[in-house]
Structures are given as structure tokens and as C-alpha cells.
C-alpha positions in Angstrom: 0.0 0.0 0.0 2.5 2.6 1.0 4.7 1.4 -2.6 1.3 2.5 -4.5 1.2 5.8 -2.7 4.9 6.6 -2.8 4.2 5.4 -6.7 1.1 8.2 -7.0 2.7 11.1 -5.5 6.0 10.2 -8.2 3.2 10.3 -10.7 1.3 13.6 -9.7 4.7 15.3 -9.3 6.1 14.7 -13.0 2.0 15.2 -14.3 2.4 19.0 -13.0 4.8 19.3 -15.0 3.4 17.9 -18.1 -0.2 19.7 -16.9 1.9 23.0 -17.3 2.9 22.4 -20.7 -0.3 20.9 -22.0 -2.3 24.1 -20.6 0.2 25.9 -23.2 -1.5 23.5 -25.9 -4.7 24.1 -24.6 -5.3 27.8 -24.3 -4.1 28.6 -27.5 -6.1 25.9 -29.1 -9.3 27.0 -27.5 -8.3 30.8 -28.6 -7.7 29.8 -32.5 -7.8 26.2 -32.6 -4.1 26.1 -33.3 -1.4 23.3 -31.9 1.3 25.3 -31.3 3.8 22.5 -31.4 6.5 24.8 -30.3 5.4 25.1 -26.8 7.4 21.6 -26.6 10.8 23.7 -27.7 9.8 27.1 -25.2 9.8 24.2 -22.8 13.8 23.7 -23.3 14.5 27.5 -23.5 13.0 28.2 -19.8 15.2 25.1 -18.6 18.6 26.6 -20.5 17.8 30.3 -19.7 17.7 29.3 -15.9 20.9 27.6 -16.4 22.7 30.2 -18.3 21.6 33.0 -15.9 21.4 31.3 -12.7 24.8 30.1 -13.2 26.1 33.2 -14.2 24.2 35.3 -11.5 26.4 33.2 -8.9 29.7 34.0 -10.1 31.9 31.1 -8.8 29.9 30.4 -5.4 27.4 28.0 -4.9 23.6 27.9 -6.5 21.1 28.3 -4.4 17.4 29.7 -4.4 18.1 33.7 -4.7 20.1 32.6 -8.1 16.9 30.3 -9.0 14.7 32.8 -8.8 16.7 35.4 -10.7 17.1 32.6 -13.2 13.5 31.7 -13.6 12.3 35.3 -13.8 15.3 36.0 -16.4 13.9 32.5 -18.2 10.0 33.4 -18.2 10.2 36.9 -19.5 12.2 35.5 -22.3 9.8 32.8 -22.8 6.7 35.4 -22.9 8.8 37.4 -25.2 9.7 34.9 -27.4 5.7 33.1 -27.6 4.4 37.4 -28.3 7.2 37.1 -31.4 6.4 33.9 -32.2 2.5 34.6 -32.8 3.3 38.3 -34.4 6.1 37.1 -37.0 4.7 33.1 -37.7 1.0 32.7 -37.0 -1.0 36.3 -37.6 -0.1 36.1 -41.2 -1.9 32.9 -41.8 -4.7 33.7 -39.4 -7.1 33.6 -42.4 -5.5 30.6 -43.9 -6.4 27.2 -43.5 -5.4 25.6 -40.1 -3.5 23.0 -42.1 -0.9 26.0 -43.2 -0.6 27.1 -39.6 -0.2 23.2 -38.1 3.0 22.9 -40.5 4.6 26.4 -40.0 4.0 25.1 -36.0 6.1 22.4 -36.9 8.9 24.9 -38.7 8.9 26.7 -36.1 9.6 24.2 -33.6 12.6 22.7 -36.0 14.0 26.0 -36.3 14.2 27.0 -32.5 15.5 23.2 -31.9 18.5 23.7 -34.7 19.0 27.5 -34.0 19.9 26.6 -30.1 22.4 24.2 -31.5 24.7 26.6 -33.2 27.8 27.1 -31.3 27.2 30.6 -30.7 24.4 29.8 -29.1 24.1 27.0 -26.4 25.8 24.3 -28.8 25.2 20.5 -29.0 26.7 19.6 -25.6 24.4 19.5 -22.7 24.6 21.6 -19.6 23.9 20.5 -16.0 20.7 21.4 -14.3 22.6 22.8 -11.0 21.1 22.0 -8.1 19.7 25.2 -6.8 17.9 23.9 -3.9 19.1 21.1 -1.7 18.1 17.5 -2.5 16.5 16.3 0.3 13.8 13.8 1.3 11.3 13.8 4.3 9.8 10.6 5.2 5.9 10.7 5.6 5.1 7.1 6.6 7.1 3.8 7.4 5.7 0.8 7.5 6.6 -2.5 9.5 8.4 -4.1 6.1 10.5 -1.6 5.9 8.3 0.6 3.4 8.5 4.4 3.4 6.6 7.2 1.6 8.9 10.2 1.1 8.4 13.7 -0.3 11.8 15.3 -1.8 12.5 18.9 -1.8 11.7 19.3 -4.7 8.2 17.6 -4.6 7.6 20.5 -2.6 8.8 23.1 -5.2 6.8 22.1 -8.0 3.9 21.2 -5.9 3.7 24.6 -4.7 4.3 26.9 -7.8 2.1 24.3 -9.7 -0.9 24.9 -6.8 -0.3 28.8 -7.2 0.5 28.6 -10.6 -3.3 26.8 -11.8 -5.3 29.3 -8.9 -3.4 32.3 -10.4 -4.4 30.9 -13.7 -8.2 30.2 -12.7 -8.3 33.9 -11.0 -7.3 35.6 -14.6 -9.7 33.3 -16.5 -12.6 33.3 -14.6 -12.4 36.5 -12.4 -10.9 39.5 -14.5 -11.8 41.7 -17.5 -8.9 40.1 -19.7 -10.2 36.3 -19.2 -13.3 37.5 -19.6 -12.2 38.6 -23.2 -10.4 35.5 -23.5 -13.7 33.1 -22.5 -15.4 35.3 -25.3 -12.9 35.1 -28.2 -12.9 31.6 -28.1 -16.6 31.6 -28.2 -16.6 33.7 -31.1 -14.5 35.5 -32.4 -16.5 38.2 -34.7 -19.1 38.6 -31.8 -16.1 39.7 -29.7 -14.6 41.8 -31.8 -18.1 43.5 -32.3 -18.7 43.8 -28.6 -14.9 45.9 -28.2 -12.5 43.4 -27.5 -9.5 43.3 -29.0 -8.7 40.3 -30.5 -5.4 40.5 -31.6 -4.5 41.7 -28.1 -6.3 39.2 -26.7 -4.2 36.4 -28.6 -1.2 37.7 -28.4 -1.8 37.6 -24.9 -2.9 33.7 -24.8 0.0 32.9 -26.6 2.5 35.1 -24.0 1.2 33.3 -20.8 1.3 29.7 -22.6 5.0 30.6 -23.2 5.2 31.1 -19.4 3.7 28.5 -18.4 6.0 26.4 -20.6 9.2 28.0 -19.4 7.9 27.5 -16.1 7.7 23.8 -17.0 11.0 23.4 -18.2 12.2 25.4 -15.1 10.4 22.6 -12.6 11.7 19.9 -14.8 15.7 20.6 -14.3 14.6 21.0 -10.3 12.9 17.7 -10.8 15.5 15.4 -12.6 18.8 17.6 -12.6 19.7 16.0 -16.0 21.6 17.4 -18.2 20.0 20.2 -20.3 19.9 20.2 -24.4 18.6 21.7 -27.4 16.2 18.3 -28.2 15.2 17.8 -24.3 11.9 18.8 -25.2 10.5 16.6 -27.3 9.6 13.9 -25.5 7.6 16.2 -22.5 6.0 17.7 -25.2 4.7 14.7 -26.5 3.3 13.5 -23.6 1.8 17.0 -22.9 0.4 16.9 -25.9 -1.2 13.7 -25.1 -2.5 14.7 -22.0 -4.1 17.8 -23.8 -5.8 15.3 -25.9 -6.3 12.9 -23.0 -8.2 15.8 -21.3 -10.2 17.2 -23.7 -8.0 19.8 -25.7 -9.4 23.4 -25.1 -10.5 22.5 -21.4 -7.9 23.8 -18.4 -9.5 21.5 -16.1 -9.1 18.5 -19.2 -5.0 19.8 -19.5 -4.6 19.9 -15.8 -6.6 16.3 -15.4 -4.7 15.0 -18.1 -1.3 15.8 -17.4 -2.0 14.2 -14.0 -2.9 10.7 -15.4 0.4 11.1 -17.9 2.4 11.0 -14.9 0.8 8.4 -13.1 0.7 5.9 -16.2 4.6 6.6 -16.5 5.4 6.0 -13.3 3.4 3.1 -13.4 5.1 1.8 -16.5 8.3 2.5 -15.5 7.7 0.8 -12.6 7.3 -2.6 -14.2 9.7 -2.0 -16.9 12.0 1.2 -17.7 10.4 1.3 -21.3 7.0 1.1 -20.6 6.6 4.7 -19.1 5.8 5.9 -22.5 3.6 3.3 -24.0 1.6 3.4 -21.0 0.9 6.7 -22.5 -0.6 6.2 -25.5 -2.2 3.6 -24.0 -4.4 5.5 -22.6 -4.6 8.3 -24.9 -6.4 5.2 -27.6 -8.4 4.1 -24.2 -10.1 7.6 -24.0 -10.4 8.3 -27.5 -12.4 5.0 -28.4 -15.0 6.0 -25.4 -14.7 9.8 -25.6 -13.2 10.5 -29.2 -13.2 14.6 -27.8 -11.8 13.8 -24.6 -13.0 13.3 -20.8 -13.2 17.0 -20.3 -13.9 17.8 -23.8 -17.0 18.8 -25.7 -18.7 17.4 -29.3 -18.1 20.4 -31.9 -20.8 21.1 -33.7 -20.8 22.2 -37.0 -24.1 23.9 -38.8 -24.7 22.7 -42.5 
């Protein structure tokens, strides 16, 4: 029993992680109905900003949280910045285009920033260590009489807690200000908003600035998870599976993203549990499980079309 719950709270503490990325997927699908593929690659860019200007805001001592935070609020502004260029220069232009134009030139751009970061003027092929800016250390919940233990780690508690404020702050801007008021009413409609006063093109620029955030963020709690080596193609696989869960939940829907990244982790850690290569199987597994019962997802809705 306490093997299963030391199992769920590995699984719930990589899913916040891929429940950050896939709410990237999410909100900008539910603004435009747009997969912006790239979220996977703004994913590795929060992880290597971090590094780069963590490590150089410490200048020969030792990491620790002051040069984490610097880091990660270095890391996210770049992020934001680089998802408000992203949408200006590569998606407005084809707004009006077929979404099959869009999907590919999300693709392009995600193979550009991947092969662009791996010039050697810029962070090169070699991988960079995640430093260790807060201590690695373990508190032990429960023991059991074989010998069992159910432990939390330091940094269980990190991403636990900027996940939990992370999903309320992102409720709050949704549901309780002017701005996700807009949002909720340009993915409605679009035209109907625009006639009503909102500005659109603000309002998805906006969408795609804060799912850059919360990719970078991602990436950020990601090196604090694993403190593996960082490099230009780490983000494919996360990605992936955030996709998946964005799928899994019902893409468009926060709760579906945040839902769905959970059971990612879960279904990894139980995979990997069993065997080191099931992790991601276990995945898609799951993603075909849902589909065949709910082809638009559990938290998803049927689109209606009108003839």
C-alpha cells in the first residue's frame, strides 16, 4: 500500500509538470484552434535560460534559491517574449489561412528553434547540467513494519507549490478578470467579440505570451525535478506526452489539460515501474483508451458544426 502511494505522489509530481505544458497546448487551441507545437521547444528554452543565468548570476559560489529565482524570472520573460514574437512574426499572417498552413509552419517553427539553439554561438550541442539550486533532500511521511517508506523530496515541494499557485493564479485571470473574460469570449466567437470591443489581436497575443510562461515554467520545474543534463532536443519527449495529456483531457479545457497531465504521470510511473520502457507506452495507451469512449476527450466537448 505505501509502494502504490509513494508510486502516485512520483506520478502527480512529473504530471504538474506535463499539466503545465499541456495548458500551453490548450489555451491557445481553444483561442484559435491552433497546436502550437513549439510550446514543446519554449519548454527547453525556460530550462537553459535558468541555467545560463542562474549560473552566471552566482559567479563562482554555490547555487542556491536567490540565483533560481533570478534565473526563472530572467527565463520566463524570455519565454513570454519569445511566444508574443512567435505569434506576431509566424501565426497572424496565416490567421485567415487554412489551419492546415498554420499546423505545418508550428512544426517549422519548432525545428528552427531546436536547430538554431544548437549553433555554437548559441548553447551548442553539448548538454549543460541542471545545478542543483535547492538542496536535494527527502522527508519521510510514513514507514511501514516491512521496511516501506513514503517520502516527499525537496523538490516535490517546489513544483507542488508553484504548480498549486500557478493553476489558482491561472483560474483567477480566467474566470475572475476583464482580460479572461475577453479570452472566454474570443474563443466563443471571435466576430461577436470583436463587435462587442475586444480586441482580439491583443487578446491572442496575450494567450500565446502566458502559454510561453507556463511552458518555461515547466522546463524550469523539470531541471529542479531530474537535474539532468539540459539540451537543445530535451523537449520533445515532455511535449509529446503533454500533448497527449491535452488530448487525454479534452483539448481546449484547463481542467481537461490539468486532469490529463496528471494521469500522464501516473501511467509513466506506473510503467516505469514494471519496466524502464513502458513509461511511455503506457501513455498512449491510454490516450487510444479515452479516445475509443470519448473521441473529444473526458473533459472535452462534441463540436458542432451547422450545415
Amino acid at each position: 500500500m505505501l509502494y502504490l502511494l509513494q508510486q502516485l505522489l512520483n506520478g502527480l509530481e512529473i504530471g504538474a509538470v506535463y499539466a503545465l505544458i499541456a495548458l500551453g497546448y490548450t489555451l491557445v487551441y481553444g483561442i484559435i484552434k491552433l497546436i502550437n507545437f513549439a510550446y514543446a521547444d519554449i519548454f527547453m528554452l525556460g530550462a537553459y535560460f535558468t541555467v545560463v543565468v542562474g549560473t552566471a548570476s552566482w559567479a563562482g559560489g554555490r547555487a542556491g534559491p536567490v540565483q533560481l529565482l533570478l534565473g526563472g524570472t530572467v527565463a520566463l520573460t524570455l519565454c513570454g517574449a519569445i511566444g508574443y514574437a512567435m505569434e506576431k512574426l509566424a501565426y497572424k499572417p496565416l490567421r485567415l489561412k487554412p489551419r492546415l498552413n498554420a499546423l505545418i509552419t508550428a512544426l517549422g517553427v519548432s525545428l528552427f528553434i531546436e536547430n538554431f539553439c544548437q549553433l555554437k554561438w548559441v548553447f551548442g550541442k553539448s548538454a549543460r547540467a541542471f545545478p542543483d539550486f535547492i538542496p536535494r533532500r527527502s522527508i519521510t511521511l510514513l514507514s511501514g513494519t516491512d521496511g516501506q517508506t513514503v517520502v516527499i523530496s525537496s523538490s516535490f515541494l517546489v513544483i507542488a507549490t508553484v504548480a498549486a499557485a500557478t493553476l489558482t493564479g491561472l483560474w483567477f485571470i480566467v474566470q475572475r478578470t476583464l482580460i479572461g473574460k475577453q479570452m472566454r469570449a474570443v474563443a466563443q466567437n471571435q466576430d461577436a467579440a470583436r463587435l462587442m470591443g475586444v480586441n482580439v489581436d491583443r487578446i491572442i497575443s496575450f494567450t500565446f505570451i502566458l502559454g510561453a510562461v507556463l511552458g518555461g515554467l515547466s522546463g524550469l520545474l523539470f531541471g529542479l525535478k531530474y537535474g539532468k543534463l539540459t539540451n537543445p532536443l530535451m523537449g520533445f519527449y515532455p511535449g509529446l506526452i503533454a500533448f497527449i495529456a491535452a488530448v487525454t483531457g479534452g483539448i481546449g479545457s484547463i481542467p481537461g489539460a490539468v486532469v490529463g497531465g496528471a494521469l500522464m504521470g501516473i501511467m509513466e510511473v506506473a510503467g516505469n515501474s514494471i519496466n524502464s520502457e513502458f513509461g511511455k507506452g503506457f501513455a498512449f495507451l491510454l490516450l487510444i483508451a479515452v479516445l475509443v469512449v470519448r473521441p473529444y476527450g473526458i473533459f472535452g466537448r462534441p463540436e458542432l458544426e451547422k450545415v
